[in-house]
C-alpha positions in Angstrom: 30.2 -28.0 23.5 32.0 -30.9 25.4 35.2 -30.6 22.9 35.1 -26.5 23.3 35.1 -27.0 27.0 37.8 -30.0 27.1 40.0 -27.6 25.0 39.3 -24.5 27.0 40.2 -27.0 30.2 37.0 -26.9 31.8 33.5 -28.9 32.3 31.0 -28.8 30.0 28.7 -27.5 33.1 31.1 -24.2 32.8 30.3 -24.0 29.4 27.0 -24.2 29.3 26.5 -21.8 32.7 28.3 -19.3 31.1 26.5 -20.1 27.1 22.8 -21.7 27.1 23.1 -22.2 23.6 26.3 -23.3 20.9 25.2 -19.8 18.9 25.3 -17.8 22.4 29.6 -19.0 22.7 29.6 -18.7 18.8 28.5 -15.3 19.3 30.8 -14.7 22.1 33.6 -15.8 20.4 32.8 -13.8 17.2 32.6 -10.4 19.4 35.3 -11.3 21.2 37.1 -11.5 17.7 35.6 -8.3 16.5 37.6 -6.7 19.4 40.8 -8.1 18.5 40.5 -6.7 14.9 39.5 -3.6 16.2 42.1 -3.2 18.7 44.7 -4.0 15.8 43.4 -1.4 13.1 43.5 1.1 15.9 46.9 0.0 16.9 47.9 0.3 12.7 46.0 4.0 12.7 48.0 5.3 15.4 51.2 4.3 14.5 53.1 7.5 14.1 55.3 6.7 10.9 54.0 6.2 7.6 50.4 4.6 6.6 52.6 2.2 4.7 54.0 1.0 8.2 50.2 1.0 9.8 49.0 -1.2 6.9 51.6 -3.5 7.6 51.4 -3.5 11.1 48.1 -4.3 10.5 48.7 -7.6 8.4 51.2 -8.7 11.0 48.7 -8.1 13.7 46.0 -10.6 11.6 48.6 -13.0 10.9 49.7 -12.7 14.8 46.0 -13.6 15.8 45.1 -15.5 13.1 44.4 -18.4 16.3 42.2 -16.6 18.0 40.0 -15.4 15.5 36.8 -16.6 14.7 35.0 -14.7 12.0 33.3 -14.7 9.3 36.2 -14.2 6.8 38.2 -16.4 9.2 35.7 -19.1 8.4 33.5 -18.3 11.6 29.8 -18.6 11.9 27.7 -15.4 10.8 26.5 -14.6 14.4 26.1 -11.0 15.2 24.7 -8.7 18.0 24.1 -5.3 17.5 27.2 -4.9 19.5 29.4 -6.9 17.5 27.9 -4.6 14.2 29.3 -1.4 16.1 32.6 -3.1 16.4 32.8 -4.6 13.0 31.8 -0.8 12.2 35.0 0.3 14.6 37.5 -1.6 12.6 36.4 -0.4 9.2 36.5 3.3 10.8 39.7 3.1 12.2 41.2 1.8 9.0 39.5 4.6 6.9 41.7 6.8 9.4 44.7 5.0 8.6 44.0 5.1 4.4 43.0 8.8 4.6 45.9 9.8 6.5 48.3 7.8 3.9 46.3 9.3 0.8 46.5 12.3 2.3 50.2 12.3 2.3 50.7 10.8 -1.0 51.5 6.8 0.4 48.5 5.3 -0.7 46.9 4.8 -4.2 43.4 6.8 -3.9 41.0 3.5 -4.3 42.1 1.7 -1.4 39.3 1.2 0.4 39.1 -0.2 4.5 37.3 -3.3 2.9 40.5 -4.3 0.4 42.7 -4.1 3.9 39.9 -6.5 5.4 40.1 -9.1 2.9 44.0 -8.7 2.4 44.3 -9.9 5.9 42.0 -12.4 6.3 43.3 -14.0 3.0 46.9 -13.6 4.7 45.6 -15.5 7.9 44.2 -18.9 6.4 47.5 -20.8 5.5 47.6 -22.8 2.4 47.1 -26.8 2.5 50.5 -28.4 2.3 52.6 -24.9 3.0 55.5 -25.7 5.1 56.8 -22.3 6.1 53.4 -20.3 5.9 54.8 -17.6 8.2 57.5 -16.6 5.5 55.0 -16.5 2.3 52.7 -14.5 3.8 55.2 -11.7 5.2 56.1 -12.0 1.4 53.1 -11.6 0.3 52.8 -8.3 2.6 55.9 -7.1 1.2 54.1 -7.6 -2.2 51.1 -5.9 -1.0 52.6 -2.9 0.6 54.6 -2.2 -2.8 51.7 -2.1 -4.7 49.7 0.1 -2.1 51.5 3.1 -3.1 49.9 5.4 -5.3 49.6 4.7 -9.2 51.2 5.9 -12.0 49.3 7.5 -14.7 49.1 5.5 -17.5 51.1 6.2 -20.4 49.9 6.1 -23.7 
């Protein structure tokens, strides 16, 4: 608690007036986080050009935040209210928005499912040990991504 609150500028008697306990800021944080996620996938559902473009948005949104996260894909503690579950549930409906409009129209390959766009972003917001220009790969590895959203070709044979 004493380095949280030396990083956060304050005294450890803020903290702790504000948190009893480490889990009650953990949990804090962690709904706090929830509402950044969901405030992004919303953000990527209403965008009004292709779901393509609200998928990337998306990513870049996570990779934007990536600081301020703490969750349990982020490496975060698994600390949830009931509150936090409904916005964990918020994000995951919002993207389902997103994917149904894009499958809808033909963008998106028909198993993409709210949970691959979940992991896809955390995975995009950890950078590697040792990567000097992490920024770079990972819009890369949206590019990537995004190309292989689309919707798949029948197999020939």
């Amino acid at each position: 608690m004493a380095k949280i609150a030396e990083r956060a500028g304050v005294g450890v008697g803020t903290v702790y007036r504000h948190f009893a306990t480490r889990e009650e800021l953990l949990g804090a944080l962690v709904h706090r986080s929830f509402g950044l996620a969901v405030d992004n996938a919303r953000a990527a559902a209403a965008h009004p050009g292709s779901a393509l473009e609200g998928v990337r948005l998306f990513f870049l949104a996570t990779m934007r935040d990536r600081e301020r996260f703490v969750l349990p894909l982020h490496g975060g503690p698994l600390v949830f209210t009931p509150a936090t579950r409904t916005r964990q549930a918020d994000v995951r409906t919002a993207l389902r928005t997103l994917l149904e409009r894009g499958k809808v129209a033909g963008e998106l390959r028909a198993d993409l499912t709210p949970e691959d766009l979940i992991v896809a972003s955390s995975l995009l917001s950890r950078p590697l040990p040792g990567t000097s220009d992490w920024d770079g790969l990972a819009r890369r590895q949206i590019d990537l991504m995004i190309n292989g959203l689309g919707p798949s070709a029948p197999p020939t044979g």
